[in-house]
N, CA, C and O atoms as a CHARMM CRD file, in Angstrom:
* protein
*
  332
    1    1 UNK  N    126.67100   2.92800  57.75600 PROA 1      0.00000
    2    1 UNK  CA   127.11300   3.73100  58.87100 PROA 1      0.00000
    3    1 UNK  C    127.21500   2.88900  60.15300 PROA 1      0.00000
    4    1 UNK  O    127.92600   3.15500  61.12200 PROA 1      0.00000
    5    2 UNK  N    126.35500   1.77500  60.00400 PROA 2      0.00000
    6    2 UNK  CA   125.94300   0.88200  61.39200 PROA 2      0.00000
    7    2 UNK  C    127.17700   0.71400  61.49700 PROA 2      0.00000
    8    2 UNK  O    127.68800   1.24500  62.48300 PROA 2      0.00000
    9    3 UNK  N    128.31500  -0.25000  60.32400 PROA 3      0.00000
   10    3 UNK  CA   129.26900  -0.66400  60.37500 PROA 3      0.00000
   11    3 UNK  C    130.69500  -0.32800  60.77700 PROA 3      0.00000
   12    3 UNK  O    131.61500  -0.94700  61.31200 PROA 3      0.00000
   13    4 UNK  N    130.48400   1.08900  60.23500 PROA 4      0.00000
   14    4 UNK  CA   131.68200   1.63200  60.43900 PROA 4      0.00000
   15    4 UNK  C    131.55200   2.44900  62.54000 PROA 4      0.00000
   16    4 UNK  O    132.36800   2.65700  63.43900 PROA 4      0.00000
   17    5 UNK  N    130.91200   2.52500  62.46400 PROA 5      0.00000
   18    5 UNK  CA   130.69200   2.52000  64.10800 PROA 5      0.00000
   19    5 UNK  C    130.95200   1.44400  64.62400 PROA 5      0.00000
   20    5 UNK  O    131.82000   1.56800  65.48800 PROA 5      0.00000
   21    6 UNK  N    130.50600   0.18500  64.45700 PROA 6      0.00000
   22    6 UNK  CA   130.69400  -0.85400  65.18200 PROA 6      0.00000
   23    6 UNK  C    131.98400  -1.42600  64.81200 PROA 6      0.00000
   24    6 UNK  O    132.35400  -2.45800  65.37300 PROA 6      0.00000
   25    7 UNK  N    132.56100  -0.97400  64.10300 PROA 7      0.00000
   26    7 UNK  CA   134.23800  -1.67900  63.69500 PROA 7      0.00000
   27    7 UNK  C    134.72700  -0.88900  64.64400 PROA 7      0.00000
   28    7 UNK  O    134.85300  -1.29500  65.79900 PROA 7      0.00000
   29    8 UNK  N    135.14500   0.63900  64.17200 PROA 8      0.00000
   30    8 UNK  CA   135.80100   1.43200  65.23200 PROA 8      0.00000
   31    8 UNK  C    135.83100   1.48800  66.69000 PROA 8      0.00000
   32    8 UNK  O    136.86300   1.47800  67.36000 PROA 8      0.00000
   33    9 UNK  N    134.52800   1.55500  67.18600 PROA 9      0.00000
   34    9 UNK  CA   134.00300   0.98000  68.09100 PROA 9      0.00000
   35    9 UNK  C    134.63800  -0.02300  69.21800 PROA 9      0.00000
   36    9 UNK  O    134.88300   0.24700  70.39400 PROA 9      0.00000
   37   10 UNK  N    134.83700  -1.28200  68.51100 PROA 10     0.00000
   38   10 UNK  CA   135.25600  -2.36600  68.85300 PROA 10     0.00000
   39   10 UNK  C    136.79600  -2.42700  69.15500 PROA 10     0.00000
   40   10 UNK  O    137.41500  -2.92200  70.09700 PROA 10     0.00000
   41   11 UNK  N    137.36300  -1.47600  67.57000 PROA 11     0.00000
   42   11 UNK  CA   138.67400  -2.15200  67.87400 PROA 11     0.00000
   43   11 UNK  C    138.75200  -0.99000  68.68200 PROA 11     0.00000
   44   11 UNK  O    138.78900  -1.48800  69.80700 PROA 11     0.00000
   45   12 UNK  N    138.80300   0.32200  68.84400 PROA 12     0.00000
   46   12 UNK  CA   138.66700   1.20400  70.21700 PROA 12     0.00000
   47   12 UNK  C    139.17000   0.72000  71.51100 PROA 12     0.00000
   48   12 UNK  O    140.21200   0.97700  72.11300 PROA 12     0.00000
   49   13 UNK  N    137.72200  -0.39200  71.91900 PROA 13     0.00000
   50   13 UNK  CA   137.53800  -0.68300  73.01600 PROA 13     0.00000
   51   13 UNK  C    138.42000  -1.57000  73.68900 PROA 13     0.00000
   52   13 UNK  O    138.74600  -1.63700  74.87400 PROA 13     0.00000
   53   14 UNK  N    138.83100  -2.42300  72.41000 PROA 14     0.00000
   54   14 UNK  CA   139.92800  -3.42600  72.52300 PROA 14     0.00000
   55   14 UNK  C    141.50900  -3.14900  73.13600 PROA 14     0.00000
   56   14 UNK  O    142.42500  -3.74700  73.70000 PROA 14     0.00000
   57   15 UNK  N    141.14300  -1.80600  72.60800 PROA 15     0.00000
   58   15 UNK  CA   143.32400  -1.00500  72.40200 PROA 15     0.00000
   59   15 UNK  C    142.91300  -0.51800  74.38700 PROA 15     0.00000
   60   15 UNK  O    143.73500  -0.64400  75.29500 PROA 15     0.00000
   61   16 UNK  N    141.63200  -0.04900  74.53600 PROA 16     0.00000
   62   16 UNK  CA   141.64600   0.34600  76.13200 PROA 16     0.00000
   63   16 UNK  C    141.30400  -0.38200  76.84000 PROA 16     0.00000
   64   16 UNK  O    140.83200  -0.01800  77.91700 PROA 16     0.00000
   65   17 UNK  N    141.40500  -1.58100  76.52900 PROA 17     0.00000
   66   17 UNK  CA   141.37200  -2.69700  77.81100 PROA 17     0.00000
   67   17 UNK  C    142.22700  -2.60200  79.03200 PROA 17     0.00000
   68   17 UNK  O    143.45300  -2.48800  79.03500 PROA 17     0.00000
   69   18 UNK  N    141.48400  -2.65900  80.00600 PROA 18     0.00000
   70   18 UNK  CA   142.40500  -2.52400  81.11100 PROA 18     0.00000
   71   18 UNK  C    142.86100  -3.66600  82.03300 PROA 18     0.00000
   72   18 UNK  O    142.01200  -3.93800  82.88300 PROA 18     0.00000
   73   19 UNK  N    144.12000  -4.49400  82.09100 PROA 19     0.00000
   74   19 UNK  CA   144.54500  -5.40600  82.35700 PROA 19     0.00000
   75   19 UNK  C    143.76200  -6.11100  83.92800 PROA 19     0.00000
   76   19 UNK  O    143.23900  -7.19800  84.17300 PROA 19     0.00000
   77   20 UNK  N    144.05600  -4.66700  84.87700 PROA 20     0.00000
   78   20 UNK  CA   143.44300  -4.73400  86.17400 PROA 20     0.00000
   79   20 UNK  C    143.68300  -6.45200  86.83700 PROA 20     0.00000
   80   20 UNK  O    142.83900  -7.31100  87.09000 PROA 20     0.00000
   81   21 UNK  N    145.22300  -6.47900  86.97200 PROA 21     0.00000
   82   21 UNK  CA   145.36600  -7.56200  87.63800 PROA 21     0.00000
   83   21 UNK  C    145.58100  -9.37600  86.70800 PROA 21     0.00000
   84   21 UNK  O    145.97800 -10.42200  87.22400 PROA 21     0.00000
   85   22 UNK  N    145.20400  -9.16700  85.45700 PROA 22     0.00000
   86   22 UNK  CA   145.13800 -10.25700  84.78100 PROA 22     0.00000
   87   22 UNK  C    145.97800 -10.47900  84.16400 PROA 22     0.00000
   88   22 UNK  O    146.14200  -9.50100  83.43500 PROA 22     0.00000
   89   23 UNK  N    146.81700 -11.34000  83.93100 PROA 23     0.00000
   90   23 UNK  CA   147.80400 -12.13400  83.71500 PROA 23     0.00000
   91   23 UNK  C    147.91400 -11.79700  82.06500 PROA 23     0.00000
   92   23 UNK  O    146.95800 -11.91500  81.29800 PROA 23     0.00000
   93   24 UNK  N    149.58000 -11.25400  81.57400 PROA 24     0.00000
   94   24 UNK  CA   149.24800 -11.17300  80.26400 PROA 24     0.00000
   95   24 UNK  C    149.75200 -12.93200  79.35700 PROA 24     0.00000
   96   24 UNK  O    150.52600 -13.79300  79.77600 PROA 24     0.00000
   97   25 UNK  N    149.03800 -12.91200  78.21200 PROA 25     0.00000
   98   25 UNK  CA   149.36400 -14.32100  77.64300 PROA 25     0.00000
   99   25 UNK  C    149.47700 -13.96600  76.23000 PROA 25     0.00000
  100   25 UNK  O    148.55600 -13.49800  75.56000 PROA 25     0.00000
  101   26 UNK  N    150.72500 -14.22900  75.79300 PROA 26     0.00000
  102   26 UNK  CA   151.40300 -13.87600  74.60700 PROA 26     0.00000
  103   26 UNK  C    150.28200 -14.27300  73.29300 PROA 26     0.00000
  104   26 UNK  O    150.19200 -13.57300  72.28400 PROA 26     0.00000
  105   27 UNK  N    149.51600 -15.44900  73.51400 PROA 27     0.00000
  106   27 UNK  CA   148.73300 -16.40700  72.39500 PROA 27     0.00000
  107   27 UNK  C    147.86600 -15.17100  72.46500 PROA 27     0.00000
  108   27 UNK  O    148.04600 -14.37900  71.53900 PROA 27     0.00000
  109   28 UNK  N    146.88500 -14.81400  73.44800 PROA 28     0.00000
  110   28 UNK  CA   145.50000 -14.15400  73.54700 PROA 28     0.00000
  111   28 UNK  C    146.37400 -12.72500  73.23500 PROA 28     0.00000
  112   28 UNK  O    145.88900 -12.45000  72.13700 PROA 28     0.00000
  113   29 UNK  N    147.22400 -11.79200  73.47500 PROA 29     0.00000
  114   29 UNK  CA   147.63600 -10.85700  73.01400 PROA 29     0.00000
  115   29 UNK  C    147.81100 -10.27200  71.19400 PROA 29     0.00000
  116   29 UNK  O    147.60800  -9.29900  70.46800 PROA 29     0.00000
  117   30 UNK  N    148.43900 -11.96600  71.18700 PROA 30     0.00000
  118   30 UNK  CA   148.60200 -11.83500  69.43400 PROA 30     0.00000
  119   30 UNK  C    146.76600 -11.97200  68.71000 PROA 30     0.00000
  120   30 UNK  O    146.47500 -11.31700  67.70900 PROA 30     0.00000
  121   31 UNK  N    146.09300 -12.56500  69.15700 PROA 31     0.00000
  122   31 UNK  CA   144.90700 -12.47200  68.73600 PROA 31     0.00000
  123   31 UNK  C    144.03100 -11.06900  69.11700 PROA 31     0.00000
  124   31 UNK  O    142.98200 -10.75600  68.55400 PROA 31     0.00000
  125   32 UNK  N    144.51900 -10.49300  69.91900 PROA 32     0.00000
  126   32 UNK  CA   143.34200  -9.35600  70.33500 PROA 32     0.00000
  127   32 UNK  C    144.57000  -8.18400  69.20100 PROA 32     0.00000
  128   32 UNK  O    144.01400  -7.08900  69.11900 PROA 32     0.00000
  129   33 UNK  N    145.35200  -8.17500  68.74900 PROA 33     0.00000
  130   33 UNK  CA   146.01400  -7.25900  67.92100 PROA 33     0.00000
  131   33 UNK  C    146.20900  -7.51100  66.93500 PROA 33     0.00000
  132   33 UNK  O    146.90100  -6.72600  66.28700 PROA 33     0.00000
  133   34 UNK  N    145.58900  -9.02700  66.14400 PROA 34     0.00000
  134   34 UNK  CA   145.06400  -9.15900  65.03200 PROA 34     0.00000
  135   34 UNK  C    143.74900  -8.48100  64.78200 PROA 34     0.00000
  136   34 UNK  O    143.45500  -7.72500  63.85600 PROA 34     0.00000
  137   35 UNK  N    142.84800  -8.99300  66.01800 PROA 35     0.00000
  138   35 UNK  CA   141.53400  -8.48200  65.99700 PROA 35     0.00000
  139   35 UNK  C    141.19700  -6.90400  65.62800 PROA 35     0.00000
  140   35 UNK  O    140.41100  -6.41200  64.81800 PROA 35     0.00000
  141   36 UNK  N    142.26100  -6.23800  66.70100 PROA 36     0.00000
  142   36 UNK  CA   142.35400  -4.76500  66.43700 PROA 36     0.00000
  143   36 UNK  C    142.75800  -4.09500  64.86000 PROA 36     0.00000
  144   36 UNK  O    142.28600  -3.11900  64.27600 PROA 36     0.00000
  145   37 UNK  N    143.56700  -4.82600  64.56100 PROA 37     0.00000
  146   37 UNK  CA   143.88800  -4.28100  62.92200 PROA 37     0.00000
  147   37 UNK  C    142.80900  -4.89200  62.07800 PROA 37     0.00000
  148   37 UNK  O    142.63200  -4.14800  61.11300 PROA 37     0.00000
  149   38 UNK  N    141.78600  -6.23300  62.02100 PROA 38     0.00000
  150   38 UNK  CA   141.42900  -6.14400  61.23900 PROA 38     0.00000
  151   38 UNK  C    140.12000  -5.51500  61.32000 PROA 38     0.00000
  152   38 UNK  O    139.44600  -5.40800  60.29600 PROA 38     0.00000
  153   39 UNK  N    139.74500  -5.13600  62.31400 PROA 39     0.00000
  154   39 UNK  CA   138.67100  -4.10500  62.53500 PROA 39     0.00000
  155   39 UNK  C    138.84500  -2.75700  61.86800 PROA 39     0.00000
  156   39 UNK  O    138.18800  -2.14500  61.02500 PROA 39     0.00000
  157   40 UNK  N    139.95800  -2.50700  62.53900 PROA 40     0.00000
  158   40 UNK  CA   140.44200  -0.67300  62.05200 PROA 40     0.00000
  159   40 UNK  C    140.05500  -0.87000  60.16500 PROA 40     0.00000
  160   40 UNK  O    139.26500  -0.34000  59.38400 PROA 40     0.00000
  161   41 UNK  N    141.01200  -1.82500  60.08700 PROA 41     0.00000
  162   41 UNK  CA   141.43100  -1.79100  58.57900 PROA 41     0.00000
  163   41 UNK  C    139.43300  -2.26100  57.97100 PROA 41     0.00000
  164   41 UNK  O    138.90500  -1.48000  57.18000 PROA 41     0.00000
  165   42 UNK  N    138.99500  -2.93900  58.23800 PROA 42     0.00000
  166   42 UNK  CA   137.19900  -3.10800  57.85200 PROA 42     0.00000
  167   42 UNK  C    136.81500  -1.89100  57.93300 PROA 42     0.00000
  168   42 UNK  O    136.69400  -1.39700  56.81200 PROA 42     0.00000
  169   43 UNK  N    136.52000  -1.04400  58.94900 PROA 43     0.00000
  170   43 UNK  CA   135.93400  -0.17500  59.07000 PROA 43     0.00000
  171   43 UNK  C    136.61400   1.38400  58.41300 PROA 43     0.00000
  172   43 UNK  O    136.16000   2.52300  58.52100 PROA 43     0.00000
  173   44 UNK  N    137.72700   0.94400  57.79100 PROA 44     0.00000
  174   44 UNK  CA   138.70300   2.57500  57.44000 PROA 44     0.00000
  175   44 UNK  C    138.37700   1.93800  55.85700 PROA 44     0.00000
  176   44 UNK  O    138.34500   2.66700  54.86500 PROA 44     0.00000
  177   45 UNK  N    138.13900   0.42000  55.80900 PROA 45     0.00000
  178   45 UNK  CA   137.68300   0.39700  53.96200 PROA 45     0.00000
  179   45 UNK  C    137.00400   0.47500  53.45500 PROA 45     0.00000
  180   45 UNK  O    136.96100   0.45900  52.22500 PROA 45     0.00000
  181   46 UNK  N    135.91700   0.63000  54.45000 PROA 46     0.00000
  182   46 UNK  CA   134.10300   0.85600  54.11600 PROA 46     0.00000
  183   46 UNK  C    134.28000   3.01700  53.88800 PROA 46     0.00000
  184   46 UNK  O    133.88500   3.85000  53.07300 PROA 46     0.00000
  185   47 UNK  N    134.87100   3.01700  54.81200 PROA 47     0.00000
  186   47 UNK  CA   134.92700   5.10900  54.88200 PROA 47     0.00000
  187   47 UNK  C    135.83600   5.07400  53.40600 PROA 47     0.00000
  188   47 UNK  O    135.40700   5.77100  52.48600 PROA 47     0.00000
  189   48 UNK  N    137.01100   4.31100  53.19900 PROA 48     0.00000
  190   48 UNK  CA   138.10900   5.24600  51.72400 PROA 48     0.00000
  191   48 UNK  C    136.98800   4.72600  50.55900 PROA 48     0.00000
  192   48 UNK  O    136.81000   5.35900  49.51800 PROA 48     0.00000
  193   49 UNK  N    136.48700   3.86700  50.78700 PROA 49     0.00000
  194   49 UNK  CA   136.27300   2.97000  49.20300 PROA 49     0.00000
  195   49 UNK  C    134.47800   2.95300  49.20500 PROA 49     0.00000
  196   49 UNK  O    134.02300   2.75300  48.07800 PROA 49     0.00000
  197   50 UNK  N    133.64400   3.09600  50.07900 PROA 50     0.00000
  198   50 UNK  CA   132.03200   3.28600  50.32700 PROA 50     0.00000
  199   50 UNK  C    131.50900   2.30500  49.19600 PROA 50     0.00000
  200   50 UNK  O    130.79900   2.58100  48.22900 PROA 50     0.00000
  201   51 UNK  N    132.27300   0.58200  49.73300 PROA 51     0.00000
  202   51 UNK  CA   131.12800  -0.25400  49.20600 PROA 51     0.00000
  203   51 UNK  C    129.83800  -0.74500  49.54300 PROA 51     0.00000
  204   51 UNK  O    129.84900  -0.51800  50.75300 PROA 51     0.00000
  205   52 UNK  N    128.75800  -1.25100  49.31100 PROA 52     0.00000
  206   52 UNK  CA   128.00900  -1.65200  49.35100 PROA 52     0.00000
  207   52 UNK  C    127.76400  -2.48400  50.71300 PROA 52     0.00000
  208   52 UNK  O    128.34500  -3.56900  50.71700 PROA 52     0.00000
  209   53 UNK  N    126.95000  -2.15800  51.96700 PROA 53     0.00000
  210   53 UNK  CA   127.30300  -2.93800  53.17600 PROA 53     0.00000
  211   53 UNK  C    125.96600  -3.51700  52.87700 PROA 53     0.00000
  212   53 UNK  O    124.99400  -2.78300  52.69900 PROA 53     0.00000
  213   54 UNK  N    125.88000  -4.97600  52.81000 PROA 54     0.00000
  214   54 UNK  CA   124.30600  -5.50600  53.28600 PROA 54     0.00000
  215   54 UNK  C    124.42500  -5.87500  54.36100 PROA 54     0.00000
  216   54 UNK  O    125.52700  -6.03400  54.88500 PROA 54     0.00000
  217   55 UNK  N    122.79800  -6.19900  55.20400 PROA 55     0.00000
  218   55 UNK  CA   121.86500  -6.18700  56.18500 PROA 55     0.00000
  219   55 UNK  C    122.89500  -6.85200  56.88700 PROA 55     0.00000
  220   55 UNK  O    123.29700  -6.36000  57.94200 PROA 55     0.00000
  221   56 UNK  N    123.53400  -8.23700  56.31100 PROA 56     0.00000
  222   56 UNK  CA   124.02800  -9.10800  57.18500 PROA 56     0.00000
  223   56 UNK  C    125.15000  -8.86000  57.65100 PROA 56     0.00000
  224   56 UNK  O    125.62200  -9.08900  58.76400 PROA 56     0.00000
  225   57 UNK  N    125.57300  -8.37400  56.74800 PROA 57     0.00000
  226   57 UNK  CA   127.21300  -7.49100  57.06900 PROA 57     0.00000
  227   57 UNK  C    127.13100  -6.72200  58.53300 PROA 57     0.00000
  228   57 UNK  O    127.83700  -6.98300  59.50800 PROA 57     0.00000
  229   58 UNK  N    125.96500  -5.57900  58.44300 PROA 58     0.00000
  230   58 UNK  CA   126.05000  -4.66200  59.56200 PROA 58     0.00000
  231   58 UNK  C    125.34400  -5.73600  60.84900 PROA 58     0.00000
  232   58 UNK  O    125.94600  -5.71300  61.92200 PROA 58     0.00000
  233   59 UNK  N    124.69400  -6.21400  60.79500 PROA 59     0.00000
  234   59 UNK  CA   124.40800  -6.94000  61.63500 PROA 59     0.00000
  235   59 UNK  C    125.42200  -7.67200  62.67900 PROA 59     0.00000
  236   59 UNK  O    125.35600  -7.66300  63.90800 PROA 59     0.00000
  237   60 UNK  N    126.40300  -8.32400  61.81600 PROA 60     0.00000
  238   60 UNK  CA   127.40600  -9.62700  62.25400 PROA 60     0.00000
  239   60 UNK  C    128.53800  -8.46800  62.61700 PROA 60     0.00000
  240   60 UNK  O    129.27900  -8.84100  63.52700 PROA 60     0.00000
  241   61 UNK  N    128.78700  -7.34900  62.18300 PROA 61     0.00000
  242   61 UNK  CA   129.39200  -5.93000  63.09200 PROA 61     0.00000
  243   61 UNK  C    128.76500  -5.70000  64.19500 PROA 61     0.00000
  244   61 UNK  O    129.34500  -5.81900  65.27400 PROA 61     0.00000
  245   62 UNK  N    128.04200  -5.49500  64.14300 PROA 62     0.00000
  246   62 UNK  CA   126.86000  -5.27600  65.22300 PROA 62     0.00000
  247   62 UNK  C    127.16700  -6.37400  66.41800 PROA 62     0.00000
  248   62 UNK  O    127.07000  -5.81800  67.51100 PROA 62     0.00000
  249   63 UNK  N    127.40800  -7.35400  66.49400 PROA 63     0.00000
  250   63 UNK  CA   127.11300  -8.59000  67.50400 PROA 63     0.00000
  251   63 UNK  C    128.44600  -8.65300  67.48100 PROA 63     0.00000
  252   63 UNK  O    128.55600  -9.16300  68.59600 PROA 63     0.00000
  253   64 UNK  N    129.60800  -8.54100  67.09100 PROA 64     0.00000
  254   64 UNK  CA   130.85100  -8.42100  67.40700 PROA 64     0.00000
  255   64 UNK  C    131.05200  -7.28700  68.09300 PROA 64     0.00000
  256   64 UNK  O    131.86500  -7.07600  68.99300 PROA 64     0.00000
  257   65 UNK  N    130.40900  -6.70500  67.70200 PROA 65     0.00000
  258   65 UNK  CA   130.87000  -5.15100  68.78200 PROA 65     0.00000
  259   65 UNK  C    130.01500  -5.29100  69.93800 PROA 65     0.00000
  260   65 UNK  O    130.31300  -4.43500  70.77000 PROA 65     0.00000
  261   66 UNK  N    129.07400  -6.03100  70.31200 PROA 66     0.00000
  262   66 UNK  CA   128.16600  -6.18100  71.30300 PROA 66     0.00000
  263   66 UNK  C    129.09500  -7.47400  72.23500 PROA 66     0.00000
  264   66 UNK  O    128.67600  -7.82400  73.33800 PROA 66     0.00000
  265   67 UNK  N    129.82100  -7.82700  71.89100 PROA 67     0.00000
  266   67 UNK  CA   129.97300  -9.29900  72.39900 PROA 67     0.00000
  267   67 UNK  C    131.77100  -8.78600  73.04100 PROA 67     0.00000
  268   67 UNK  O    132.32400  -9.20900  74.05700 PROA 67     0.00000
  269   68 UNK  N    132.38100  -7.65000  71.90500 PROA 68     0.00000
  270   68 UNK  CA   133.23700  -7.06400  72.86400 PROA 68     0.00000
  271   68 UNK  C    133.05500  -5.88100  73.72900 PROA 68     0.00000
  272   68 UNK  O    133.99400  -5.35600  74.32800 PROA 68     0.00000
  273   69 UNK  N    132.06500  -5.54700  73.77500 PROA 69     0.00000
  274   69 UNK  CA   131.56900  -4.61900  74.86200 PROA 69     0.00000
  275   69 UNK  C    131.02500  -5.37500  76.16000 PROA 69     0.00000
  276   69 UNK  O    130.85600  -4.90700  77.28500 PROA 69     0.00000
  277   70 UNK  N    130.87400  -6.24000  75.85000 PROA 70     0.00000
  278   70 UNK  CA   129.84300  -7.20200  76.75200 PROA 70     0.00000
  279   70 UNK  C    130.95200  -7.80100  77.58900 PROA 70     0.00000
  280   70 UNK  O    130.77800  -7.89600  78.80400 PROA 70     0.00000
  281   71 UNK  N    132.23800  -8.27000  76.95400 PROA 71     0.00000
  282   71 UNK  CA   133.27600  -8.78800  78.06400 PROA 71     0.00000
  283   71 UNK  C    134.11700  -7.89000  78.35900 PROA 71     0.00000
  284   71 UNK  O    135.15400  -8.14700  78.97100 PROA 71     0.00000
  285   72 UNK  N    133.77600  -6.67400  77.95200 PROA 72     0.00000
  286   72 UNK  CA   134.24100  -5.19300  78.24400 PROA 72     0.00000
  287   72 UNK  C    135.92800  -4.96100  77.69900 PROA 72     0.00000
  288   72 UNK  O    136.75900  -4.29800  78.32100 PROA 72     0.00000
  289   73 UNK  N    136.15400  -5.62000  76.50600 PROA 73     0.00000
  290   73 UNK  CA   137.00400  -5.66200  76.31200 PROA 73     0.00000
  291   73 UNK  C    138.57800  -7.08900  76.06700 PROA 73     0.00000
  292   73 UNK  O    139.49900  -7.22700  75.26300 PROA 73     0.00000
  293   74 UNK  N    138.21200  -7.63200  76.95300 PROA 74     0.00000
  294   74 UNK  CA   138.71300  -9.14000  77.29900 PROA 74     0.00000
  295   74 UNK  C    139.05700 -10.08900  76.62100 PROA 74     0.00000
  296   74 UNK  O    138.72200 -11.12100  77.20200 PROA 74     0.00000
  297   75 UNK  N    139.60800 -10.31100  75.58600 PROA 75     0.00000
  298   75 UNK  CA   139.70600 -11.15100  74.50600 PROA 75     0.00000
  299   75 UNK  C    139.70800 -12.41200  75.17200 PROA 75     0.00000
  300   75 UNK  O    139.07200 -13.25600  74.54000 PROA 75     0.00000
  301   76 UNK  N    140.20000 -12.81600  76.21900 PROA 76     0.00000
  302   76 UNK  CA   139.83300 -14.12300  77.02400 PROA 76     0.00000
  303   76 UNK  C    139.10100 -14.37200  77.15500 PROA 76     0.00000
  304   76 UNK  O    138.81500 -15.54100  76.89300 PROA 76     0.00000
  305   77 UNK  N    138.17700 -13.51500  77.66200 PROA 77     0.00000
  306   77 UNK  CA   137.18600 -13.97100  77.67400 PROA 77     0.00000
  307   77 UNK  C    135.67100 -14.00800  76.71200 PROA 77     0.00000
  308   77 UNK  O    134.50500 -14.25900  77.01600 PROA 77     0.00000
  309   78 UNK  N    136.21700 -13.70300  75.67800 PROA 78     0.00000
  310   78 UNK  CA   135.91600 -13.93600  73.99700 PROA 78     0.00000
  311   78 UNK  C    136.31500 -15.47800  73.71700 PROA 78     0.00000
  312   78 UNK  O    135.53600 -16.11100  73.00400 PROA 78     0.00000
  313   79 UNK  N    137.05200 -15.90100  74.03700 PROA 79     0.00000
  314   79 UNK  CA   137.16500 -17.18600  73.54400 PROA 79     0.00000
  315   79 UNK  C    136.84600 -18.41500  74.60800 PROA 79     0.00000
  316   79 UNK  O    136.73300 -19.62600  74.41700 PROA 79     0.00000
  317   80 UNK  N    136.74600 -17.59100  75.83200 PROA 80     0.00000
  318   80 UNK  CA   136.34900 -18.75000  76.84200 PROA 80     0.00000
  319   80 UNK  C    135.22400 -19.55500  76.56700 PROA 80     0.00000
  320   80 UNK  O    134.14900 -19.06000  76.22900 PROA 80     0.00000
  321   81 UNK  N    135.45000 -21.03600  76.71800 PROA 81     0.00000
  322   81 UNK  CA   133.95800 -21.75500  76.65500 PROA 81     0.00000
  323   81 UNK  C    133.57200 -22.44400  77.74300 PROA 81     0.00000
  324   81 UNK  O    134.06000 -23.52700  78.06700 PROA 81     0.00000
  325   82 UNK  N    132.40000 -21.66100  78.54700 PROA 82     0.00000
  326   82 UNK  CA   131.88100 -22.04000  79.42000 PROA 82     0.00000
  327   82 UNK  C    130.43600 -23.47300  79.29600 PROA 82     0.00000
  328   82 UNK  O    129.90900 -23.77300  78.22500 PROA 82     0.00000
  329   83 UNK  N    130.23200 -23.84700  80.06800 PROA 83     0.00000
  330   83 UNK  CA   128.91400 -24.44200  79.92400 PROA 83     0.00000
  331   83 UNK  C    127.62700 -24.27700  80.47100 PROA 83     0.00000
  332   83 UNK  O    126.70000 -24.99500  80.09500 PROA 83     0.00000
């Protein structure tokens, strides 16, 4: 259940990102709408098909959905590497 919350969740949060001034970039666009389908599609195959999720599975959902909540959405800043 952890999982399928934290997929939906995520890709959710992703589709309502709000630009607010930031520059769109075709590269980071095509990646945040990969991201979005393969979330939907993870989390809609765990609900049709109810395989087997282990610990690590929901977990590593878990911290992806924490990490796009955390840049509130931002796929830029998902890949930014700061120091």
């Amino acid at each position: 259940m952890i999982c399928i919350i934290s997929y939906f969740s995520g890709a959710i949060r992703l589709v309502c990102f709000q630009r607010d001034g930031h520059r769109i970039r075709r590269g980071v666009s095509l990646i945040a709408s990969i991201l979005i389908g393969t979330l939907f599609c993870a989390g809609l195959d765990i609900v049709l098909q109810h395989p087997h999720v282990s610990f690590f599975q929901a977990v590593t959902s878990g911290l992806v959905c924490l990490f796009i909540f955390r840049t509130r959405g931002n796929v830029a800043a998902l890949m930014r590497i700061t120091d």
